[in-house]
Structure formats: structure tokens, C-alpha cells
C-alpha positions, -999 to +999 in steps of 0.1 A: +000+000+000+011+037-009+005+068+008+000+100-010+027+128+010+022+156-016+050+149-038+044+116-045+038+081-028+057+058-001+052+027+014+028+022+045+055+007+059+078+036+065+045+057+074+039+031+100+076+032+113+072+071+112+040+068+132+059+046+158+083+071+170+053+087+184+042+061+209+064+062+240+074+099+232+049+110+263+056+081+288+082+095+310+076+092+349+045+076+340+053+044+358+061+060+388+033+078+391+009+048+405+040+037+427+047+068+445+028+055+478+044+021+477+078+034+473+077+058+504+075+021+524+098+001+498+127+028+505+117+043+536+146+056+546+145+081+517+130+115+510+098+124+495+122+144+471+138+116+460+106+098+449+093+132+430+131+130+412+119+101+393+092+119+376+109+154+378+143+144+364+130+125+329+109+158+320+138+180+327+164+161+310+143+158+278+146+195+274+179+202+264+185+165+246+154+175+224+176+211+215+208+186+206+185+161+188+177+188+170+209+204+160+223+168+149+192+166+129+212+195+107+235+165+095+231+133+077+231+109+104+192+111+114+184+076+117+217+070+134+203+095+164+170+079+162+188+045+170+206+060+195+180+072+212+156+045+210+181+019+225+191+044+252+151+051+263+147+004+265+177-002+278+168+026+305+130+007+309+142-029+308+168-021+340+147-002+358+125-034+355+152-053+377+169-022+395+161-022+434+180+006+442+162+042+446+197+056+433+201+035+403+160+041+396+169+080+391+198+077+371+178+052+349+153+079+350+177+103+337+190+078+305+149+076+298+146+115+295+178+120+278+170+086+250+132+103+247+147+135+242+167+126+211+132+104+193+113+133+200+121+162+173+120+133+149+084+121+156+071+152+140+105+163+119+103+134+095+062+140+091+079+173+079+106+162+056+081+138+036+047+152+039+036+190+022+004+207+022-028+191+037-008+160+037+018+173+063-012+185+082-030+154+084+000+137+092+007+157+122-029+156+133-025+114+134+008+113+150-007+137+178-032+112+185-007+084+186+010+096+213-026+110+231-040+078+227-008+051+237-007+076+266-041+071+277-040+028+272-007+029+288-023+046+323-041+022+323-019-007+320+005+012+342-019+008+368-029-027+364+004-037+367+014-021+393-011-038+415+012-071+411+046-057+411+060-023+415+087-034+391+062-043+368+053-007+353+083-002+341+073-020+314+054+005+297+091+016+289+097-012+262+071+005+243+101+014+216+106-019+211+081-017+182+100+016+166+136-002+172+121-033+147+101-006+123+140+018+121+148-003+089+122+010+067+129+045+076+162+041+056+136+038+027+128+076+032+137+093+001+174+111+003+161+141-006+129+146+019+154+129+046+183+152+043+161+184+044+154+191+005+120+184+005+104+217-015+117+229-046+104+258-034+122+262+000+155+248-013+158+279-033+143+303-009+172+286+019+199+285-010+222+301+011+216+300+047+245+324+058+232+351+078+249+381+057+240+364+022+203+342+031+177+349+002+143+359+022+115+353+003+088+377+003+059+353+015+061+315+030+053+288+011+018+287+030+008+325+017+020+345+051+038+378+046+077+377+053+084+410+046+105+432+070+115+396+088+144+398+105+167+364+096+189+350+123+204+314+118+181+303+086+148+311+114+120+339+109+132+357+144+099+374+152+078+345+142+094+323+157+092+342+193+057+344+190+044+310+178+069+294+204+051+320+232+015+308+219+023+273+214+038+271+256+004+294+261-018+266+250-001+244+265-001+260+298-037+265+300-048+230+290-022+213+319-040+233+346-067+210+350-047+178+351-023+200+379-054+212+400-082+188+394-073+167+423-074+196+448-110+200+442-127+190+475-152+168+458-130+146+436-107+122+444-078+106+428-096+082+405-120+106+388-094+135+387-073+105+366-104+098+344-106+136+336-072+136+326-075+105+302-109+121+285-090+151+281-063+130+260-087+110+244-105+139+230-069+149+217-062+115+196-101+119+189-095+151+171-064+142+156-077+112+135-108+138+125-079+166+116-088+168+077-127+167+075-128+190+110-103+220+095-123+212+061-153+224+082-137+245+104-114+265+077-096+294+090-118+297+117-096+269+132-076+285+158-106+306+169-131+280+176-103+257+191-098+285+211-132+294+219-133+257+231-110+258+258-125+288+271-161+266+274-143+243+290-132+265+318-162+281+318-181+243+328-152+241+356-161+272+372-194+273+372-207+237+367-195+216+391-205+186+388-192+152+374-205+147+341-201+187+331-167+185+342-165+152+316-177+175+293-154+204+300-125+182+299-130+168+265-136+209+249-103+214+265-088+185+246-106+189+211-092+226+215-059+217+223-061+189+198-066+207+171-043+235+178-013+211+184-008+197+149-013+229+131+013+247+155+034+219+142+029+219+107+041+258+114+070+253+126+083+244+094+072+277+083+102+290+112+130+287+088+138+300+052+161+264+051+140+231+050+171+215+067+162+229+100+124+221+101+135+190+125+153+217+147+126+242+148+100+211+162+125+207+185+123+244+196+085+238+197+085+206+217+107+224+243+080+250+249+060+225+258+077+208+285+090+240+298+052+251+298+042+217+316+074+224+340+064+261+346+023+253+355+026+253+395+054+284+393+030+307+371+000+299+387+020+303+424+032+340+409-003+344+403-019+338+438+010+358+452+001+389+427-039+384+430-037+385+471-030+346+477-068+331+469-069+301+487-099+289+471-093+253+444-110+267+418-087+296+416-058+285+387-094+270+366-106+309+367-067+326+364-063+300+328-099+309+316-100+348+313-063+344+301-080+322+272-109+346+271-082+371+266-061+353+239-093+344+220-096+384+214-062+385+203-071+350+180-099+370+163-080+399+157-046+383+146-064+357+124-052+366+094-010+369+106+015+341+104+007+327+141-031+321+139-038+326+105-048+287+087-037+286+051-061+271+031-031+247+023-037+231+054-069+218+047-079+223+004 
């Protein structure tokens, strides 16, 4: 079977071993997470910082092995990286499987962050180099949902396991297993999508890539203005601070629930983790139903995604009860959802020089952990500025008028580089 990627056709196989890379990209500290409790009396001569460390550490270390996974991206040697870090991230699962030792968990911990960090930019930087157009877009829509989706099922089975073992949910980290066996047909990429040339169009515009000598086209290939752009390093300088400031803003606001839900008097543990796996199951929902929803949904796409989120929060404050909050959860995730993929397609959109698309979605995958890292510190900064409101439902109502705001600034700025949709992405 061949799949269409807007230059031609390539084989289902290497789509599927694209597609894989997406899988155990959002794992990290997810086995610890239903452990916690049974490790404070496993290791109970230890600190309750320690135990946090396990979650903490993988997250942090992603961040700056996604920025070098991107910058080797730049050379010929792409799947070599991938390799590397797909052996890395199992051989960090399958010893934490047998590893008693706290000490030896965390470092192992550290070697999962560091092996995710260089897959990630690639989950969504290949979808670049071989997909164009609506095709790109749609890819990026289903490789979202992948890694909604294997993050919801994998909760689950994180949690069933660890009611045998608590060695057992490390498991989940074998996951890669199924790219490592896929990494062969990748090499059946074409040369010239894999090494960055996969426009006519942008290989001129990012002939020369030298700061003094780069030739700046006057629009992108998506139709948005360039003019007066200021170049640094092959990227769009000003449009690249800004979609990186509205992609960690989206971000932000959708991880507040899964941060606060549990505080909630009313719901415990079990339902707050229900409301965090609708909220990612709306996500790979909306990424499947990409195409025919931005077909609908045309360049009002960012607006009513949006305007979704800001329902959402609205239900949270105001209706609070079980099944409205079911229903707030998933608005938040469709919104989200459908934002996500086209942020990504963007960021190829960053630079005049297809050979750093890879390395901007690295820059864009770093907002969003440092957005998910930053959640508690903003919101903190926020009680402290608003008079220290004690009350739970406090960070639900700080993230909705922000939204409420930013949806002003959607509707107005709807027709610029960051929320504008070009009919490209969906024609």
C-alpha cells in the first residue's frame, strides 16, 4: 500500500515506522506515578524528594537533549540519532524493571529523559521532511493522536500492573521496542525529503543560509507575509518568538486542570485521573478527525479551538459537577487537539532552510515541556500577585480569562502568520 505525501507516494511501511516514534514519546515518569505511595514504604529511609526525582528528572532532562537532537538533525546521520535514542530510552525501561536501588531508579530515569529526548524532534520532523500541504497537516494531526491515545491505554496498564509488582510498570518503557524493529524501513525515506530538500520551493528560498547572504522570500510557502522579517540562523526571528510564546500558552492552559483537578474537595484521585485520560482521548479523537474537522472548520480553526477551551473552563467554574466537568475536559482536549498539529505543521514555516524544520519542532517541543514544568510556578506567581486566593478553583478561573483574553487577540490576529490557517492546510 502507498500513501499519498504531496509529492508523490511511499510505502505504508515507512509511514507506520514514522507513526511509531510517536508512541512512548509521552511516557516519562508515567510508571512512577501509580507507585509513588508504595515506594515511600519500599525505600523508607529516603526523602519524598527523591521519589518526586523520578518523575521530575525525565521531563527535565528531555529538554535540552530534544535542543541537541535537533541540532544533529542538521547533518546526515538522522536515523543514526533515532537508533541511538531509541536503544538508550529500552535499555533505561528494561533495567529499571530489575533495578532495586532508589539511586540506580533516578539515574535510569535520567537515561529515559535524555534517550526520549533525542526520538522526540524526529516524531514530527520526519512528518515534515516527507509530507507538504494538507498531507503534512493530516500527518501531524494522526501522530498527535498516537501519542494521546498510547498515553491514555498505557495509564491504564500502568496501573494494572502495578497492582502485582512495583517493578512491573516499568514495562510500559519497552514501548520502543516496536519503533527499534520498524527503524529499517525508515532508511527507505527518500534522500532528498530525509536530508532536508524536500520543497523545490524552499530549497531555493534557503539556497544560502548564511546570515549576511540568506535569500528571504517575500511570503512563505503557506501564503503569510515575510516581509520586513528579520533572519537569524536560517529562522524567521519574530515569528518564531511568537508561535513558540502561543504554542507554551496553550499548552499552559490546558495542563492546569490535570495539575489542580485533584485539589478539588469533591474529587478524588480516581476521577481526577479519568478527567485527565478524557481530556487526551478527545486529543487523539481530534487528531484522527484533523482533515474533514479543518475542512469544516477553515480558517476559523484557531478561533473556535480557542473558543473551546475557554467553554471548558467556563463548565469548571461554574458547573460543578461530574458529568459537566466530563464534558469540560474533553472541549479542553478537542481545543488543544486541534491547535497542536497545526502549531506543528508551522514550525516548518520558522525557517527559510528546510534542513532545520527538524530543529525548529525541536524548539517547539521544548516549549511545551517548559510550559508543563512552569504550570505550579506561574499559577504560584499568580496567587501571590492576585492577594494569595486560597480557594481550588482559583488556577481553573486565572487560565480561563487568560484564554478569554487570547481568543480576542485570535480573532484579531487571524489573518498573521501565528493564527492565520492557510487554506493549504486543509484544500
Amino acid at each position: 500500500m502507498q500513501v499519498n505525501t504531496g509529492k508523490g507516494t511511499i510505502s505504508m511501511m515507512v509511514v507506520l515506522a514514522i507513526w511509531s516514534l510517536s508512541i512512548a514519546v509521552d511516557l516519562p515518569g508515567l510508571a512512577v506515578t501509580p507507585i509513588e505511595g508504595e515506594l515511600h514504604h519500599i525505600f523508607a529511609d529516603t526523602t519524598d524528594f527523591k521519589i518526586q526525582l523520578l518523575t521530575v528528572l525525565p521531563n527535565l532532562l528531555i529538554i535540552p537533549f530534544v535542543l541537541l537532537s535537533g541540532k544533529l538533525s542538521e547533518s546526515r546521520h538522522k536515523i543514526t540519532v533515532i537508533v541511538a535514542g531509541t536503544v538508550l530510552y529500552i535499555a533505561a525501561g528494561a533495567l529499571s524493571v530489575f533495578s532495586s536501588s532508589l539511586n540506580m531508579l533516578i539515574f535510569l530515569s535520567c537515561l529515559l529523559g535524555a534517550g526520549c529526548g533525542l526520538i522526540l524532534p524526529f516524531s514530527t520532523g520526519l512528518i515534515a521532511d516527507v509530507f507538504t500541504g494538507r498531507y503534512r497537516v493530516k500527518q501531524m494531526g494522526i501522530v498527535s493522536a498516537i501519542g494521546n491515545i498510547a498515553l491514555v491505554a498505557a495509564t491504564f496498564v500502568v496501573g494494572f500492573l502495578a497492582a502485582k509488582s512495583w517493578h512491573l510498570p516499568f514495562l510500559v518503557y519497552l514501548l520502543p521496542l516496536i519503533s527499534l524493529l520498524l527503524i529499517p524501513f525508515l532508511r527507505k525515506i527518500p534522500a532528498s525529503d530525509l536530508n532536508g530538500q524536500s520543497d523545490s520551493s524552499d530549497a531555493k528560498a534557503g539556497a544560502d543560509t548564511k546570515d549576511t547572504a540568506e535569500i528571504i522570500p517575500t511570503v512563505d510557502a503557506d501564503g503569510f507575509s515575510t516581509k520586513g522579517e528579520k533572519v537569524k540562523g536560517g529562522f524567521y526571528v519574530g515569528r518564531t518568538v511568537w508561535m513558540l510564546l502561543a504554542y507554551f500558552f496553550f499548552v499552559f492552559v490546558t495542563c492546569v486542570p490535570t495539575y489542580y483537578m485533584p485539589y478539588i474537595n469533591w474529587i478524588d484521585a480516581e476521577t481526577a485521573s479519568t478527567m485527565t485520560s478524557v481530556f487526551y482521548f478527545a486529543m487523539f479523537a481530534i487528531g484522527i478527525a484533523l482533515t474533514p474537522t479543518m475542512r469544516l472548520l477553515k480558517k476559523t480553526s484557531f478561533i473556535v479551538a480557542a473558543a473551546m477551551i475557554v467553554g471548558g473552563f467556563a463548565i469548571y467554574i461554574f458547573i460543578p459537577s461530574l458529568w459537566a466537568y466530563v464534558i469540560a475536559a474533553a472541549l479542553c482536549g478537542f481545543g488543544n487537539g486541534i491547535a497542536q498539529p497545526i502549531f506543528y505543521t508551522k514550525a516548518t514555516e520558522l525557517v527559510i532552510n528546510p534542513g532545520k524544520s527538524t530543529l525548529a519542532l525541536a524548539y517547539v517541543q521544548c516549549a511545551n515541556y517548559v510550559a508543563i514544568s512552569l504550570v505550579p510556578v506561574i499559577i504560584n506567581a499568580a496567587r501571590g500577585i492576585f492577594g494569595e486566593p486560597t480557594s481550588t478553583i482559583f488556577p481553573f478561573i486565572f487560565a480561563g480569562i487568560l484564554t478569554a483574553i487570547v481568543l480576542v487577540v485570535i480573532i484579531m490576529r487571524s489573518n498573521h502568520f501565528v493564527f492565520g490557517v492557510s487554506k493549504s492546510y486543509y484544500a
